[in-house]
PAZA-808187 format. One record per residue: residue in three letters; x, y, z of N, C-alpha, C in turn. Coordinates in steps of 0.001 Angstrom, whole numbers, padded with zeros to 6 digits, always signed. Layout:
alaXYZXYZXYZ ...
***
This chain:
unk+070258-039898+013365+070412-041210+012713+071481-041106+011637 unk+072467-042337+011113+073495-041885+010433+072688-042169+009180 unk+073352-041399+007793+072873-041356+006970+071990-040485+006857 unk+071480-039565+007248+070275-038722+007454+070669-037925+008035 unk+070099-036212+007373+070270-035273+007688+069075-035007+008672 unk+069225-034754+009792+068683-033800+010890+068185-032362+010519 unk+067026-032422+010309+066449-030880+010406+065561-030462+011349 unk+066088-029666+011954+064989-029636+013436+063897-028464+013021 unk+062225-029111+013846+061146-028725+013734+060838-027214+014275 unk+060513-026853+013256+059887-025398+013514+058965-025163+014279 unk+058699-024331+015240+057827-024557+016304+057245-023099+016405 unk+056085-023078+016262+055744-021793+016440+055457-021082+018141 unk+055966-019806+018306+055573-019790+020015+054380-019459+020189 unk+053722-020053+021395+052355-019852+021503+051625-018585+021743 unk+050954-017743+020935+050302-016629+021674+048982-016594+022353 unk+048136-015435+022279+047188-015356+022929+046097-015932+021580 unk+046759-015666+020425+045509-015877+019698+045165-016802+018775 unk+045961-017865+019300+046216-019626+019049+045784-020572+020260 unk+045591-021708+019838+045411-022732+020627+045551-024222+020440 unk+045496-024696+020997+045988-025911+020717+044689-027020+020110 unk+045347-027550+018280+044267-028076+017780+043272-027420+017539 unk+043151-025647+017525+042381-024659+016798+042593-023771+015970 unk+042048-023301+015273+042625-022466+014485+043141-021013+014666 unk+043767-020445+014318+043942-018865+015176+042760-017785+015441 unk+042704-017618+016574+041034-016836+016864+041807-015123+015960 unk+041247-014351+016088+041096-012932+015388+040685-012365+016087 unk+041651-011580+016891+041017-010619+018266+039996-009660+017994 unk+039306-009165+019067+037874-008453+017922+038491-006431+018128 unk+037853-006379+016929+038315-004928+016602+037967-003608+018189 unk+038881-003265+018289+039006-002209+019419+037503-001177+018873 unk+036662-001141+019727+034864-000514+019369+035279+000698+019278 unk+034526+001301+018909+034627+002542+018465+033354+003527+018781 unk+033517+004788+019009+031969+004995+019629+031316+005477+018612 unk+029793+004939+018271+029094+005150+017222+028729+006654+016518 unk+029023+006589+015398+028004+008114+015062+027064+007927+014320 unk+026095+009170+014544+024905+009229+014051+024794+009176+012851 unk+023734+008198+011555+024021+007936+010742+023798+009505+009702 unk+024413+009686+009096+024127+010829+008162+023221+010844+007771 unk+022147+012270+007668+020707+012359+007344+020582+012339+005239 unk+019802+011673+004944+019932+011168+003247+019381+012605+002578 unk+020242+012912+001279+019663+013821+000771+018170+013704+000134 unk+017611+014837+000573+015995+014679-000505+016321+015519-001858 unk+015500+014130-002720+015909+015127-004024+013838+015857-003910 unk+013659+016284-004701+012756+017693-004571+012523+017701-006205 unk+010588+018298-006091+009980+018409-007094+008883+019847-007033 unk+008845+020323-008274+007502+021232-008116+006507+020532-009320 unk+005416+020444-008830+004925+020137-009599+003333+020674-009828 unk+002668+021409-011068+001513+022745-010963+000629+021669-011691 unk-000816+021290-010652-001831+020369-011732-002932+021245-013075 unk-003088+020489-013706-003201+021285-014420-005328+021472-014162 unk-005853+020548-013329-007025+020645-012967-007179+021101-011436 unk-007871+021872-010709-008198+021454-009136-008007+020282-008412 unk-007057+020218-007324-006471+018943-006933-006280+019197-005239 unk-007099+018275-004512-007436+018198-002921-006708+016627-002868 unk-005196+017067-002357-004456+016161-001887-004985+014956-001175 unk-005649+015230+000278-006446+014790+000966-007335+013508+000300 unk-008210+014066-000576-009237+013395-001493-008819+012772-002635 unk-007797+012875-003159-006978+011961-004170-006046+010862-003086 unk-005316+011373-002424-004717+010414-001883-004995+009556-000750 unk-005962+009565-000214-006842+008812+000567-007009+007495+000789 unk-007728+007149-000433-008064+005619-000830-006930+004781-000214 unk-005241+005211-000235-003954+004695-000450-003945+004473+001276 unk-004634+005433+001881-004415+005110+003389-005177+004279+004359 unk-004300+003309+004782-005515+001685+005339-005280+001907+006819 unk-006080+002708+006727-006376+002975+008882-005792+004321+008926 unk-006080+004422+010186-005538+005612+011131-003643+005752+011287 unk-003543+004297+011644-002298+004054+011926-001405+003492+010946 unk-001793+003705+009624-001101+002770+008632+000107+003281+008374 unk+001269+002313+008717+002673+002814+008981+003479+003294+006887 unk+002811+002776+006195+002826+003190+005136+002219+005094+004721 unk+001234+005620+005267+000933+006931+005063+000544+007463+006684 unk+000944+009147+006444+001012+009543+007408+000639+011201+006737 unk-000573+012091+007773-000688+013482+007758-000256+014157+008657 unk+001075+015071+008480+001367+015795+009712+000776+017015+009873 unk+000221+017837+011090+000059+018736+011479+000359+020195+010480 unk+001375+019661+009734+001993+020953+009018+000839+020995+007201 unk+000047+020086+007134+000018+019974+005965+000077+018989+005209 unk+001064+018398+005195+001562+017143+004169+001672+016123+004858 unk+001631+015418+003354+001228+013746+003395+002550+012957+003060 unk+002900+012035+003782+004035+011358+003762+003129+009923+003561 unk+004022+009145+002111+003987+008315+001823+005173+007260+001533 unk+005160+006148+001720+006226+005279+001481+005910+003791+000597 unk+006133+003674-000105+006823+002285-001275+007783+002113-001915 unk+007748+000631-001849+008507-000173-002775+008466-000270-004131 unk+009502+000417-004472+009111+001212-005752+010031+000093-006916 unk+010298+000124-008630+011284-000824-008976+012430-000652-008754 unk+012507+000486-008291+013846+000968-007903+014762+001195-006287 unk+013763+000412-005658+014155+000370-004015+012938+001214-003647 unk+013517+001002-002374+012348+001996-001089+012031+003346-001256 unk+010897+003388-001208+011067+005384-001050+010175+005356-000025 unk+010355+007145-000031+009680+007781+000861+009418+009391+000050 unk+008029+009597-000094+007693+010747-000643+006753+011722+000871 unk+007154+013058+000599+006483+014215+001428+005919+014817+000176 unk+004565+015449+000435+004338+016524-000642+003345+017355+000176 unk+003178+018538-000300+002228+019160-000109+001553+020320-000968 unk+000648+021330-000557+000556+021994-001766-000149+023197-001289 unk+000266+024515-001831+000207+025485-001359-000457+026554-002847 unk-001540+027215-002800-001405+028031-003653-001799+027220-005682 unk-001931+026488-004957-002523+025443-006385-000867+024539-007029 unk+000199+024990-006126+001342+024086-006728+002092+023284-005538 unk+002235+022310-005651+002551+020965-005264+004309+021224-004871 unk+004700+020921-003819+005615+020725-003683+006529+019216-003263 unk+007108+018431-003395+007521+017096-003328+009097+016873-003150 unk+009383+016156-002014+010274+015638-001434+010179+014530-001324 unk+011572+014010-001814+011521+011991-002077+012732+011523-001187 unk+013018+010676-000223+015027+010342+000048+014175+008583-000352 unk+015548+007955-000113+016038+006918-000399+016198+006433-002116 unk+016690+004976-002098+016405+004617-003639+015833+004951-004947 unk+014410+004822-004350+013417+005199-005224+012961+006157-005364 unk+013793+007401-004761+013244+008702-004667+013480+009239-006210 unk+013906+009128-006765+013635+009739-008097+012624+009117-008847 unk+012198+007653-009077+011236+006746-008962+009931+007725-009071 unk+009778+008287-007489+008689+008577-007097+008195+009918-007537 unk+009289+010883-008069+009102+012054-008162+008854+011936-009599 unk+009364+011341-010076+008947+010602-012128+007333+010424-012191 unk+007131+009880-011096+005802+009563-010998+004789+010323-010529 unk+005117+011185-009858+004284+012154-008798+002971+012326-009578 unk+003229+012968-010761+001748+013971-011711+000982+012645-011605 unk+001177+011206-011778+000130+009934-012206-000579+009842-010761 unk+000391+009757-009622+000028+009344-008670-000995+010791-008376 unk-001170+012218-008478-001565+013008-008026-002789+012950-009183 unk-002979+012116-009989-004317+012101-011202-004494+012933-012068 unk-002799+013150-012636-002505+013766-013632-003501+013751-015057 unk-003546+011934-015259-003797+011210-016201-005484+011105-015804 unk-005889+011516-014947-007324+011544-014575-008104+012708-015199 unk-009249+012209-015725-010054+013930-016284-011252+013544-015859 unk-011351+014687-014834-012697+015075-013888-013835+015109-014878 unk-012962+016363-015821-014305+016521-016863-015252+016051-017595 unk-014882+014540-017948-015241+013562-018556-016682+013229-017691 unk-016878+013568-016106-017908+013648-015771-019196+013924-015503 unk-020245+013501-015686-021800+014657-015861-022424+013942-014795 unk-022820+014728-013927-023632+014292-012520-025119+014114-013235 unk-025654+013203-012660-027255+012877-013494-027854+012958-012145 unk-027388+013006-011202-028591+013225-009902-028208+014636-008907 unk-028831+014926-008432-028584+016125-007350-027648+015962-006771 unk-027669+015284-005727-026472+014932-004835-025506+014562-005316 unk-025645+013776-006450-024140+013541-007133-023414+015272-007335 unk-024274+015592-007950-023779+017015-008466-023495+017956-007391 unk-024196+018184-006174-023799+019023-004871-022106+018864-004724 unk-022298+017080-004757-020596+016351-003558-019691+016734-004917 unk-019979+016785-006128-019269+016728-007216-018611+018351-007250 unk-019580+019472-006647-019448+020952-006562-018451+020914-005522 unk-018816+020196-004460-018048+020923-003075-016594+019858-003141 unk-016511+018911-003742-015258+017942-003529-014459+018180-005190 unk-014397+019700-005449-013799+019493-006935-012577+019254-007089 unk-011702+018778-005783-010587+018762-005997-010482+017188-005695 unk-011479+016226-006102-011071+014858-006589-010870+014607-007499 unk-009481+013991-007682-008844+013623-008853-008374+011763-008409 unk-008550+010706-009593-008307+009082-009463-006981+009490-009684 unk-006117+008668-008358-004422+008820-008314-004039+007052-009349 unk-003193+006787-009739-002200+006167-010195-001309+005730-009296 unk-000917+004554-008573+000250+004579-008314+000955+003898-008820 unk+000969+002632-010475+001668+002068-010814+002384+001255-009903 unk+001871+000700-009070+002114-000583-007761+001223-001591-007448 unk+001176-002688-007789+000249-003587-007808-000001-004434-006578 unk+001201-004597-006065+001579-005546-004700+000932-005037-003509 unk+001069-003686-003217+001283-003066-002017+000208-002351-002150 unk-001083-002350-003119-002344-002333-002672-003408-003955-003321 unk-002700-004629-003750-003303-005846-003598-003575-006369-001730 unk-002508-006719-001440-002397-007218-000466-003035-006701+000640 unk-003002-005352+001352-004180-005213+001885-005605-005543+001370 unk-005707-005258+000156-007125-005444-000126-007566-006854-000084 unk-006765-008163-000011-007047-009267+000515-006628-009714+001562 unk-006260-008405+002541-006471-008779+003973-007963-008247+004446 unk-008874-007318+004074-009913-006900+003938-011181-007640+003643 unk-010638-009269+003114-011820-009662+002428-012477-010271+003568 unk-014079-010259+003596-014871-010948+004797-014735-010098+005654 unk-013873-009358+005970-013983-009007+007657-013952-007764+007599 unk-013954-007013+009547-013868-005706+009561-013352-004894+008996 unk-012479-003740+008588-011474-003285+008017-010888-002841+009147 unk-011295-002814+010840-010651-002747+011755-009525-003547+011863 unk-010563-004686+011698-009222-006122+011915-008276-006135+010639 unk-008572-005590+009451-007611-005754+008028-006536-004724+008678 unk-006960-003636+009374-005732-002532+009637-004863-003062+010460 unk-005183-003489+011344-004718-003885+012532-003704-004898+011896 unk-004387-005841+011065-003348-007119+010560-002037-006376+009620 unk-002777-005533+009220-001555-004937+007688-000588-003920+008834 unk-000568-003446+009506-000281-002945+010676+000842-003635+011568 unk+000543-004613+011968+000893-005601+012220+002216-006596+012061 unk+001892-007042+010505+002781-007660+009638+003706-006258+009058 unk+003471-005236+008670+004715-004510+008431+005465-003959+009842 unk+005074-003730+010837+006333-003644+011763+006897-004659+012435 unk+006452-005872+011708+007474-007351+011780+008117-007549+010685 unk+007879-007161+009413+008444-007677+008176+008793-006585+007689 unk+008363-005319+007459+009208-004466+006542+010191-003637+007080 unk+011016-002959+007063+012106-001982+006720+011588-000480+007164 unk+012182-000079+008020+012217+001401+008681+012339+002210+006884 unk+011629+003389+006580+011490+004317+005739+012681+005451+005645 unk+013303+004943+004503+014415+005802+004185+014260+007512+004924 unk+014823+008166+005205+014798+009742+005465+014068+010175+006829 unk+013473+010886+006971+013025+011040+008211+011642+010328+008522 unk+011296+010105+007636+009615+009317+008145+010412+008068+008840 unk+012041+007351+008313+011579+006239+009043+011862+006403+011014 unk+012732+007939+011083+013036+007991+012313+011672+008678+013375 unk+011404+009750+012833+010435+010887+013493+008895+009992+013326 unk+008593+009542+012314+007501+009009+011665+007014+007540+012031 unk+007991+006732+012272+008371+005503+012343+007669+004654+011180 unk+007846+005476+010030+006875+004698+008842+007901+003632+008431 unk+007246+002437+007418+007816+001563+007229+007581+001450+005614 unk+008339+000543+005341+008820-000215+003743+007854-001339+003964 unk+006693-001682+002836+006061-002668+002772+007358-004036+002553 unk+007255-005209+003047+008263-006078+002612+007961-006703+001386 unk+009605-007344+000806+009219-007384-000851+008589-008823-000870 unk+008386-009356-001982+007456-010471-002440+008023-012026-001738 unk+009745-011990-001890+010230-013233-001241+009832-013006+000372 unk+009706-012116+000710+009486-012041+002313+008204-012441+002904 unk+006783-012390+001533+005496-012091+001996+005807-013707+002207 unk+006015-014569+001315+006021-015959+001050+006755-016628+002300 unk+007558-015854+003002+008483-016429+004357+007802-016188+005482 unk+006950-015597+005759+006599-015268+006793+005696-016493+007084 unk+005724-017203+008873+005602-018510+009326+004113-018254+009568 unk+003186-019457+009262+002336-019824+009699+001636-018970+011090 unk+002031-019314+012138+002131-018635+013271+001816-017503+013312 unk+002947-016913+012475+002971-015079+012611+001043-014715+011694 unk+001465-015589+010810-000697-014895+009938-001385-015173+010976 unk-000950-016633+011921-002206-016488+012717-002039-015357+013991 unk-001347-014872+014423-001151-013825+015474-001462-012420+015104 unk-001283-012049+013883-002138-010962+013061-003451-011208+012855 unk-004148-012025+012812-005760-012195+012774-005988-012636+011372 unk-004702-013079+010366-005375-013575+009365-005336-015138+009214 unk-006163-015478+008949-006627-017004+008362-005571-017628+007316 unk-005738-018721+007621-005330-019570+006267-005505-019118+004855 unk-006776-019113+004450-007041-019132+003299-006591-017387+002326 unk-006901-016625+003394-005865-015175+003268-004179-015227+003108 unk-004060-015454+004434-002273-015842+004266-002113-016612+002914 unk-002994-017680+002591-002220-018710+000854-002759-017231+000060 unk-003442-016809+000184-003784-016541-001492-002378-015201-001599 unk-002602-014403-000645-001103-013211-000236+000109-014174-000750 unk+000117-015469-000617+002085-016284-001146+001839-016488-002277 unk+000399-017109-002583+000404-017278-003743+000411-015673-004882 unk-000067-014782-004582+000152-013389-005210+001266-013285-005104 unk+002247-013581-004610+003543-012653-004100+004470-013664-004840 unk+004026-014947-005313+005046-015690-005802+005350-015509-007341 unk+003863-014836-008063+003875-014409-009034+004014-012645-009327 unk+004489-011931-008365+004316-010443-007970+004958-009771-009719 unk+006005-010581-010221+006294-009493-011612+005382-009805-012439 unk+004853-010943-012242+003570-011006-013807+002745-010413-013198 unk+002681-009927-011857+000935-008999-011407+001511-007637-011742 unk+002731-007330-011583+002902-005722-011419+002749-005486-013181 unk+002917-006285-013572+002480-005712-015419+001163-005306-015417 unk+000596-005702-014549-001150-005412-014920-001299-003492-014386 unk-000258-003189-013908-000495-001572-013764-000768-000663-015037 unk-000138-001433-015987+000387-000937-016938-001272-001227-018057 unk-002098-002448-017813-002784-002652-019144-003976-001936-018537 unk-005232-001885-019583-006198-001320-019115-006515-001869-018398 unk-007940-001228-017771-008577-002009-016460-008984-003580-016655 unk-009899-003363-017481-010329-004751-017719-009569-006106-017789 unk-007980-005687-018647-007654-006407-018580-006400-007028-017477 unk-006520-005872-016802-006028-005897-015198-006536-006416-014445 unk-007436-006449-014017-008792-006848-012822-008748-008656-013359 unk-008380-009165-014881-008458-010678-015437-007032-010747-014962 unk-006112-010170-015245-004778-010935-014788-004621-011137-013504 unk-005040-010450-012631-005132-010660-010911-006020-011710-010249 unk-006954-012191-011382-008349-012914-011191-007759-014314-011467 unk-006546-014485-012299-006179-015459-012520-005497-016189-011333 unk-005084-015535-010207-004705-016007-008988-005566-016536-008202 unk-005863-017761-007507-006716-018575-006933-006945-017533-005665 unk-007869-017181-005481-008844-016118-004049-008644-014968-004465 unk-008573-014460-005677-008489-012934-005705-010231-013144-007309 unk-010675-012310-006646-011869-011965-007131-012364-011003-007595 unk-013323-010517-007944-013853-009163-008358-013928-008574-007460 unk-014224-008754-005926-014261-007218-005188-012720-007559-005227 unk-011481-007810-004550-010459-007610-004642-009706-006663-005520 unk-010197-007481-006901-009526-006886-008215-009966-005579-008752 unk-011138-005333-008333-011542-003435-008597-010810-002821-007151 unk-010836-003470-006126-010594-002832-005022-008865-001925-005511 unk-008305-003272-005979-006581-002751-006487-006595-001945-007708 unk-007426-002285-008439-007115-001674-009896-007305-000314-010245 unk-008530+000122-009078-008677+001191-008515-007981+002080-008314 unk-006857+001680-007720-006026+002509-007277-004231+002449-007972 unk-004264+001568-007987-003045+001180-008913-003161+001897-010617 unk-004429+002347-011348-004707+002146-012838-005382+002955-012346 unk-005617+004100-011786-006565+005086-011790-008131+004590-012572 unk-008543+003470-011968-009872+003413-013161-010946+003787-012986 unk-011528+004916-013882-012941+005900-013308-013813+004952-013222 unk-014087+003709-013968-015321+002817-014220-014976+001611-013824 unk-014430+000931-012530-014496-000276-012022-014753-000061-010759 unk-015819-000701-010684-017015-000261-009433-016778-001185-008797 unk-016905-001714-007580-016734-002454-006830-017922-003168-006301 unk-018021-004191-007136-019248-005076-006566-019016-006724-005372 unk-019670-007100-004942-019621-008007-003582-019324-007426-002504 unk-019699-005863-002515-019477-005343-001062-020605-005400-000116 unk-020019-005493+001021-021643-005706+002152-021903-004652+001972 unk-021683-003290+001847-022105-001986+002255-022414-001073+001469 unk-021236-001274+000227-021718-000003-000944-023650-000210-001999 unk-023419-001275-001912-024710-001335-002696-025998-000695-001970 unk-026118-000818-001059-027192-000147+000026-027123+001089+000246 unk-025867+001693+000768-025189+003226+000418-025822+003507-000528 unk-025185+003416-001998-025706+003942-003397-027098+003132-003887 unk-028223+002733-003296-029397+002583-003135-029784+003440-002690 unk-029923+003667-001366-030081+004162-000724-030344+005847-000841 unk-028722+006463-001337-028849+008048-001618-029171+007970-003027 unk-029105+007126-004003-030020+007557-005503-031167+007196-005333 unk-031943+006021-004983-033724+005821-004557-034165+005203-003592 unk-033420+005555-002186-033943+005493-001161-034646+003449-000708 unk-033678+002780-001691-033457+001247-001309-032588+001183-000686 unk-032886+001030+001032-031347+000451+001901-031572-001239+001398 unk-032106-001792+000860-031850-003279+000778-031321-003884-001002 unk-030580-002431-001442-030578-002620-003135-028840-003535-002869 unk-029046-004211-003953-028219-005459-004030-027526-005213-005106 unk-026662-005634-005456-025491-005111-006470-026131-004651-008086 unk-026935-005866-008438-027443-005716-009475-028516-004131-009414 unk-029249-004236-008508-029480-002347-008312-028921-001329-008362 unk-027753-001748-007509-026210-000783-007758-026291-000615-009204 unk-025621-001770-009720-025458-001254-011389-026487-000602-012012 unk-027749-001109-011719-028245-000144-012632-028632+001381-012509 unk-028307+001441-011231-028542+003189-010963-027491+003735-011331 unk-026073+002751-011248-025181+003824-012174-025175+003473-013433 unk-025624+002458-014194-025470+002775-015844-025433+004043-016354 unk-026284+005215-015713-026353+006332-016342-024523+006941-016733 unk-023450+006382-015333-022277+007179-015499-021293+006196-015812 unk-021855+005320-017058-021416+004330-017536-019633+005354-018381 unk-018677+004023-017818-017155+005011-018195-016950+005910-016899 unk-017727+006086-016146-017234+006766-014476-017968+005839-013416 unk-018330+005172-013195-019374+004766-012236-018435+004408-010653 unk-017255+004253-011047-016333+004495-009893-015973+005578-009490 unk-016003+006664-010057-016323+008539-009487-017281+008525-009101 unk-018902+008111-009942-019905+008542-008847-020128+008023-007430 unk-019369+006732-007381-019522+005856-006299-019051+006873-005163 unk-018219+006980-005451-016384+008091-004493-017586+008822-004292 unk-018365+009396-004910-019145+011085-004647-020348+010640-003885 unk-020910+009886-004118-022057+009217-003038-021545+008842-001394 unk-020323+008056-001384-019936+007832-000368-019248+009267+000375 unk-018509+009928-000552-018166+011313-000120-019405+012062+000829 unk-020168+011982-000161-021844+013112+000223-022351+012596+002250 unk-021323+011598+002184-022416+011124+003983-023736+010494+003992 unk-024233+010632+003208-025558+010154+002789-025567+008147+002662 unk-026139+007519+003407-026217+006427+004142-027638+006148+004721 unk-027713+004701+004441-028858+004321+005206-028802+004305+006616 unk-029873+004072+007604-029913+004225+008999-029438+002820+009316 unk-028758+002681+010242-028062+001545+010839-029503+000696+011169 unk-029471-000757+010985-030912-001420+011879-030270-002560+012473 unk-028807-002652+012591-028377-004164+012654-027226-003709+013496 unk-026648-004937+014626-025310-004539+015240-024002-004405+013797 unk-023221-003935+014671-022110-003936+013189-021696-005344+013231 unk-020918-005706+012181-020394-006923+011874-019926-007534+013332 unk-019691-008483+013212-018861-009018+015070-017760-009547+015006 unk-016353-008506+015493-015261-009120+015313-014479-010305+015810 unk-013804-011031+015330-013675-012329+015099-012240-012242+015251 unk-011246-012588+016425-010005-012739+016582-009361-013909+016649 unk-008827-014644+015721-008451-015707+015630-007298-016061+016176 unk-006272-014739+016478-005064-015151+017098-005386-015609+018838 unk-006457-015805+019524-007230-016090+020464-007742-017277+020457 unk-008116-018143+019502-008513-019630+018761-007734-020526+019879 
***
């Protein structure tokens, strides 16, 4: 056109990784063949108790079933454990040879865990403080001297089973906690999570995500699944309660709508090493400890208590030592009748 300068249009040539009216695709990276991920260093502890200490019998309580992908006993000895620690995932091995403790931690929280080891092994626990007032207390108290109350300073990750437990079998609680961590948690840093296939409990935003559906296909109920979101929504104001005494641990957990007194000794128990929070509303212990102190299989909690007032400040050791001893009433009733709801 006159008057006007002519500038002719730049045209780009078409390749393979353009198109017309799209944007340029990004060819995908030439694969590469995978390698095996590098095995994580374990950092490593010795640690010498300073009382008699039966691994087995301290760390026990912590294990929910046969199959609980959280603890594991290998053949060799030792006990492999895994949590969510404040510091990420761990994974602890220990064992103990000769009266001294040996401990292996990988991932995150492995230093976490090894900081912690002496609490969790019932460092902070004193046997001695105990006086057997009945026979049998005193026999199981002779032959089990290497029970010591562990610590684990974790509030979440024994709450929550213990209110998958409430009402029902502890078949069906394993099975459910079982369950929900090899859908929701995290393969275990180091070798438990390959050889072991142990898992990472999942953290608090996850307990709260998990669908309707999935609680009911694990066998838990409604009213279980809310009270677990509702715990988990408040999980840093519960994990402070590791830290206060019992009493006033067992009230801060109580303050959550469905967590109760058996619940709240059930956790505090073990979280707060507490020699004297006994566990009352159980179908079973009160009859047990009837039963082997005066021969009442039909003694009811309030009986319970008063046969242990005597180990008033331990009455949760003598409990451990009664149930230890085997000593039980005679069965007269079918067992409970399990109840599968993911079948409904």
């Amino acid at each position: 056109m006159a008057g006007r300068r002519y500038t002719p249009r730049t045209q780009t040539p078409p390749t393979r990784t353009t198109a017309h009216g799209a944007e340029p695709r990004v060819p995908r990276p030439t694969a590469t063949p995978t390698q095996p991920p590098t095995p994580l260093a374990a950092a490593t502890r010795t640690y010498t108790p300073t009382t008699p200490l039966h691994l087995g019998l301290t760390l026990g309580p912590l294990r929910r079933g046969p199959a609980d992908p959280t603890f594991r006993a290998t053949p060799d000895g030792a006990l492999w454990r895994t949590s969510r620690t404040p510091e990420g995932p761990g994974t602890l091995r220990v064992t103990e040879r000769a009266g001294v403790v040996q401990a292996r931690a990988w991932g995150p929280g492995a230093d976490w865990f090894l900081s912690q080891l002496p609490d969790l092994l019932g460092e902070l626990d004193d046997p001695t403080a105990f006086a057997p007032r009945h026979r049998l207390v005193a026999e199981t108290a002779r032959r089990r001297a290497g029970l010591r109350l562990s610590r684990t300073g974790l509030v979440l990750e024994s709450l929550i089973p213990s209110i998958l437990e409430q009402k029902i079998t502890t078949d069906e609680a394993y099975r459910a906690w079982r369950l929900l961590l090899h859908k929701y948690g995290e393969p275990a840093p180091g070798p438990a999570g390959q050889d072991l296939r142990m898992r990472i409990p999942p953290d608090p935003y996850t307990w709260t995500r998990i669908p309707s559906w999935e609680w009911h296909k694990a066998g838990v109920d409604n009213k279980r699944a809310s009270t677990i979101i509702r715990a988990a929504r408040v999980a840093r104001r519960l994990e402070e309660a590791a830290h206060m005494e019992p009493p006033q641990a067992r009230a801060r957990l109580e303050l959550v709508t469905g967590i109760g007194p058996w619940t709240s000794a059930e956790t505090v128990q073990r979280t707060n090493g507490a020699p004297d929070e006994v566990t009352t509303g159980d179908l079973h212990l009160p009859r047990t400890v009837g039963y082997a102190l005066a021969g009442n299989r039909d003694a009811t909690d309030e009986d319970m208590l008063e046969l242990l007032a005597p180990y008033a400040g331990q009455r949760h050791r003598a409990a451990r030592l009664i149930l230890l001893s085997g000593v039980a009433p005679p069965r007269r009733q079918p067992k409970m009748r399990r109840v599968d709801i993911a079948e409904w």
